[in-house]
N, C-alpha and C positions, 0 to 999 in steps of 0.2 A: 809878332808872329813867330811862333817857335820853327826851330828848319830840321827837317828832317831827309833822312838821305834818299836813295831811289829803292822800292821795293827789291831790285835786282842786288844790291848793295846791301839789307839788310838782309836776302836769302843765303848770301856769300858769307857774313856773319855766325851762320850757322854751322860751317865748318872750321872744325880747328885749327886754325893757321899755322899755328907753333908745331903739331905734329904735322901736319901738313907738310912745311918746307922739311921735318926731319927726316918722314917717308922721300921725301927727292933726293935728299942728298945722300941715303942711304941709295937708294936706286939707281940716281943718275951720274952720282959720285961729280968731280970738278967739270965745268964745262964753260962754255964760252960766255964771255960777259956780252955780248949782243945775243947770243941765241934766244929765242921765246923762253921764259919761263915757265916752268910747269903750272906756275898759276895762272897766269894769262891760257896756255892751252886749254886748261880744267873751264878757266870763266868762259871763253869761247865756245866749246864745244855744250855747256850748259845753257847759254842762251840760244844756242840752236836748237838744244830742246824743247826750249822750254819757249820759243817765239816760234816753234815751228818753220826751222830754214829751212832747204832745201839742197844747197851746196857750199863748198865753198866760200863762191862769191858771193852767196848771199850773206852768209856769216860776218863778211868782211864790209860790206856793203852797211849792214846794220849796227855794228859794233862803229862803224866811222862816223854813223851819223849820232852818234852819243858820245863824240869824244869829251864831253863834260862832265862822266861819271867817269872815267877812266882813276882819276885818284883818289876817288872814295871806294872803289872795287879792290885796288891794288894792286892792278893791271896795266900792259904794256899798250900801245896798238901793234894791233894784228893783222899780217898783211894772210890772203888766202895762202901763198906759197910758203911764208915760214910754219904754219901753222899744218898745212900739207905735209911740210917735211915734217913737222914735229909728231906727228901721226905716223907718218910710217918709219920712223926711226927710236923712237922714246919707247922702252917697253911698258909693255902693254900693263907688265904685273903690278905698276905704281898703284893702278885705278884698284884692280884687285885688293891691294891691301886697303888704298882708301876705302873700298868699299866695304870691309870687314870693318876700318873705325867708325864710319855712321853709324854702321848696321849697330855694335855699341855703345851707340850715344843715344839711339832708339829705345836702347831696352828700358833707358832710365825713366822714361815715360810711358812705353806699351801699355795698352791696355789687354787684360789677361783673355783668354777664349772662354767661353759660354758655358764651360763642362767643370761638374763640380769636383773632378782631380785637380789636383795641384802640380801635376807633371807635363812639361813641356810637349807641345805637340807641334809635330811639322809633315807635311805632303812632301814626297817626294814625285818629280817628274821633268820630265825633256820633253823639250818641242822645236820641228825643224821650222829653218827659217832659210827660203829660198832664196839662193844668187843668179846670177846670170852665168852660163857656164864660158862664155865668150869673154867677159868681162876678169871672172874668178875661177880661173880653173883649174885653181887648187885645193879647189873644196868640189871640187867633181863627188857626186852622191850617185848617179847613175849615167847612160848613156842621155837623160834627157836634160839634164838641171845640174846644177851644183847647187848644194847647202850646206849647212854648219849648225849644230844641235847645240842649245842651249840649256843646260841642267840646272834646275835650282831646288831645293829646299826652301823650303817655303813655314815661315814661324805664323803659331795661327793669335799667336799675343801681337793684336794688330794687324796680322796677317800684310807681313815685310818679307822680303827675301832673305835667308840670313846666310845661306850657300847658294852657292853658282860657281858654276865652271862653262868653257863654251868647246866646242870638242871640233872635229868634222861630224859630216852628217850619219857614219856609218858606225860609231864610236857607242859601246851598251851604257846603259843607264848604271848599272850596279856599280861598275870601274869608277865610276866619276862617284857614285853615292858613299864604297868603302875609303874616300878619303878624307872624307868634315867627321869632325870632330862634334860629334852629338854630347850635348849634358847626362851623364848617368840617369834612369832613370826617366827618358824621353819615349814619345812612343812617336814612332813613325806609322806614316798610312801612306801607301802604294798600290797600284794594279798590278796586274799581270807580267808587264815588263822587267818588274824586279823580283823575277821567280826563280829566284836562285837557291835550293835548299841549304846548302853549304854555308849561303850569306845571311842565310833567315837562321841558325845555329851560333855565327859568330857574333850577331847583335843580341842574338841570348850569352852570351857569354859575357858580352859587355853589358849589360845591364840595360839592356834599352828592350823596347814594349817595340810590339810590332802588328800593324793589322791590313790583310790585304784578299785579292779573292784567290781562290783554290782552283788552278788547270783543269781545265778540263777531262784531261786525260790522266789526273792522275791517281797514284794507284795505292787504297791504303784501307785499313782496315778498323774497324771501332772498338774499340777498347771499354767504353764506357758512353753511359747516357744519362742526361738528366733532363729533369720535367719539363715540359711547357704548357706556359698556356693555354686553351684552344681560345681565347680569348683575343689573344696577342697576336704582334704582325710575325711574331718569332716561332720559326715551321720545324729548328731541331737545333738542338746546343749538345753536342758531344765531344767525346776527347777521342783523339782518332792516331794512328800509327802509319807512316808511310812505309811500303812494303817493298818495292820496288829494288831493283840489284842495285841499281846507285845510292840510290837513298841509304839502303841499309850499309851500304859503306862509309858514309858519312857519318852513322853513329849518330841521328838525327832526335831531339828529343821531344816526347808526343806534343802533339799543339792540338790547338780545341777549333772545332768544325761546328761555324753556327748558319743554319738557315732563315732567310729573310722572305719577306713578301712582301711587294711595296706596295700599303693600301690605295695609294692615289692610281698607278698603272697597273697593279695585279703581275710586275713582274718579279719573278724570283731571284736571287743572290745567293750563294755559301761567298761564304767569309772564312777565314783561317788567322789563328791569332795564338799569342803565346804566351797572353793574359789570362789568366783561369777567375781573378776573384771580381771583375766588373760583369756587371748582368749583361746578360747578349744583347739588348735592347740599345745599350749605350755602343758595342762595340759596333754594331751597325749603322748609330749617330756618327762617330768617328768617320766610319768611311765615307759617310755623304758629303762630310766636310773636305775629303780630297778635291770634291770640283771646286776650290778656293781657288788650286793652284793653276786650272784650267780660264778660269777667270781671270787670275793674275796676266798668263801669257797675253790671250785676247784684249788684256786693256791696254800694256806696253805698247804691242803692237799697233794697235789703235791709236794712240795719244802721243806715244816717242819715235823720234826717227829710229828705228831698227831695221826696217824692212827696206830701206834706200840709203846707201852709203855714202861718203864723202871721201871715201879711198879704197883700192883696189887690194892692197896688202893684205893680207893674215892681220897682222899686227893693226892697223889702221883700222879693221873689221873690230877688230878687241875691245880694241880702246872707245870707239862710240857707242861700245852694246854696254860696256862696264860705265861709264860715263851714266848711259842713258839707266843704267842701276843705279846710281850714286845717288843722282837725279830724282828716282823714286822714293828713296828712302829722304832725302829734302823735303819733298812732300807729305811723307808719312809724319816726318817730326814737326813739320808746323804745323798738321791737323791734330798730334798728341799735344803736342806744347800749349796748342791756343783751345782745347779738349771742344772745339767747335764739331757740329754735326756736319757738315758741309762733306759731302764727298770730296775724291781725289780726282773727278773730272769735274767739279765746280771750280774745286782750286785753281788748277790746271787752267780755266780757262780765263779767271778773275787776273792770273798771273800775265799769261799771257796781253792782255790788253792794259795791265799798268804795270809790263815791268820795269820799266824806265820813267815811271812817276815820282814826286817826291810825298811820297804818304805813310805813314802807319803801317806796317805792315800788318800787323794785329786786327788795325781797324779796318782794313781792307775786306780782312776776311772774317769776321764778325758778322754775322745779318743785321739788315737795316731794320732797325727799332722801327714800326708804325707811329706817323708822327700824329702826338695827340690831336685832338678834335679842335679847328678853328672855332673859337667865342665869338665871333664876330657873323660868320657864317651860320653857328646857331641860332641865336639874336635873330639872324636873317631869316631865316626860316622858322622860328617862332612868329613873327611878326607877319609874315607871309600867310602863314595857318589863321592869325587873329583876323586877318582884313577878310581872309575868304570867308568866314563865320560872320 
């Protein structure tokens, strides 16, 4: 009987060890030889996600009762208080970069998005994510609640996270979007929120595509028009100037004004974009794909501990929402890697009840072949058919 290690054990396989400890030591520089390691922290806080704890003590509760996989993991035991302090002490930025190498080791398997460009596409968007203001009230967001806004860029090869940042809750989207570093050449899709004209100019300047909807109130004039069809869901495709005293200070360059009609609800869209040679029909596909990254929020939240903490800190806060990032992109790479149909809450849930097995990881998540038809059972019921005749 061949031996195989624990599922948990070969999900940890999946991270690069070697860059791994070299992101630590870069980070955490020398440190104490009994202090928790930063691997031990990472594997902790990962099966809390990923077996759905709930605190601490639970963390430490579950991790004791498997101290038989502790040397195939490559891990310490973890009491809740060391693992407490190592959370609110360890900066936060380690997971940040870890989570830029997944994100990395994703690309080499992604599978590409749906549209026949060959250029990079990603949603941009922030979603709050409520505290207790008694509890954290350093993320105070009004007189009622404190929160903490979570930004990501969102790649639709695969549709992974490939940026993120985590802000307070009062903090603009655009601040947090002018700092990733997009592929030349990529088109971003946005709402309203990032209606910056200044910043929709600089991403023309950098080479990147852009598609999102047009203010309400804003002010501008048409330049030029071209055909459509009355056929189509597409109600007007023009190249338009904005007019306005700011704008025209900005030295803004014209962008194209398309009207949509959504046949399924008969509601209307304008779009604005600074793509001119894709037909309007595609630039309107584009934005429908933004509610990816609306999906994405809602499933985290759903499936990883984000929305209940295990520490009170800023830093503490950081470190289990980056974690609980890293965490997804684990899961994106073994549904690339094993090019299995299985969703990311099938997995999610296959993992959760054998992570501490000793099986295949592959074969775990493979679907079960229909096992062929009993001869014997046939026989049987051939024979059963002949008596009653």
């Amino acid at each position: 009987m061949s031996f195989n290690n624990s599922v948990l054990t070969q999900i940890l396989k999946r991270v690069p060890r070697l860059e791994f400890e070299r992101l630590a030591n870069q980070c955490d520089g020398k440190r104490r030889s009994d202090a928790l390691p930063r691997w031990s922290q990472f594997s902790a806080l990962l099966i809390g996600h990923l077996s759905n704890r709930r605190s601490l003590r639970d963390i430490e509760s579950t991790i004791q009762t498997q101290a038989g996989h502790y040397y195939h993991c490559g891990m310490k035991s973890v009491s809740r208080s060391s693992l407490g302090r190592a959370n609110e002490q360890l900066d936060s930025d380690f997971f940040t970069q870890l989570f830029t190498l997944l994100y990395q080791r994703c690309v080499e398997h992604q599978p590409r998005h749906g549209f026949r460009f060959k250029n990079k596409l990603f949603s941009l968007d922030g979603s709050l994510i409520d505290l207790s203001m008694k509890l954290f009230p350093w993320a105070q967001y009004n007189r009622m609640k404190s929160a903490f806004k979570l930004h990501v860029g969102l790649d639709h090869d695969g549709l992974i996270p490939a940026f993120a940042n985590i802000t307070d809750g009062k903090a603009g989207e655009v601040e947090q979007a002018d700092q990733w570093d997009f592929p030349k050449g990529s088109v971003l899709v946005f709402d309203k929120g990032y209606s910056r004209y200044s910043w929709h100019k600089s991403l023309t300047d950098r080479g990147l595509f852009w598609v999102t909807r047009i203010r309400g109130n804003a002010l501008y004039r048409v330049t030029e028009r071209r055909d459509v069809s009355k056929y189509s869901n597409i109600t007007s495709d023009q190249t338009i100037v904005y007019t306005s005293k700011r704008a025209q200070g900005y030295k803004l360059y014209p962008v194209r004004r398309i009207g949509y009609k959504d046949p399924d609800t008969g509601k209307r869209y304008v779009f604005t974009t600074n793509q001119f040679a894709w037909s309007p029909q595609t630039i309107a596909d584009i934005y429908k794909q933004r509610w990816q990254v609306e999906l994405f929020f809602k499933w985290i939240k759903q499936n990883l501990k984000i929305k209940t903490f295990i520490g009170v800190s800023k830093n503490a806060v950081m470190t289990q929402i980056m974690v609980a990032l890293c965490c997804y992109l684990l899961l994106s790479y073994l549904k690339f890697e094993s090019k299995i149909s299985r969703s990311l809450q099938e997995i999610l849930q296959l993992l959760q009840v054998n992570l501490f097995m000793r099986r295949p990881l592959l074969e775990l998540l493979l679907p079960i072949p229909k096992p062929p038809p009993d001869d014997l059972q046939q026989t049987f019921a051939l024979t059963r058919d002949y008596v009653r005749q």
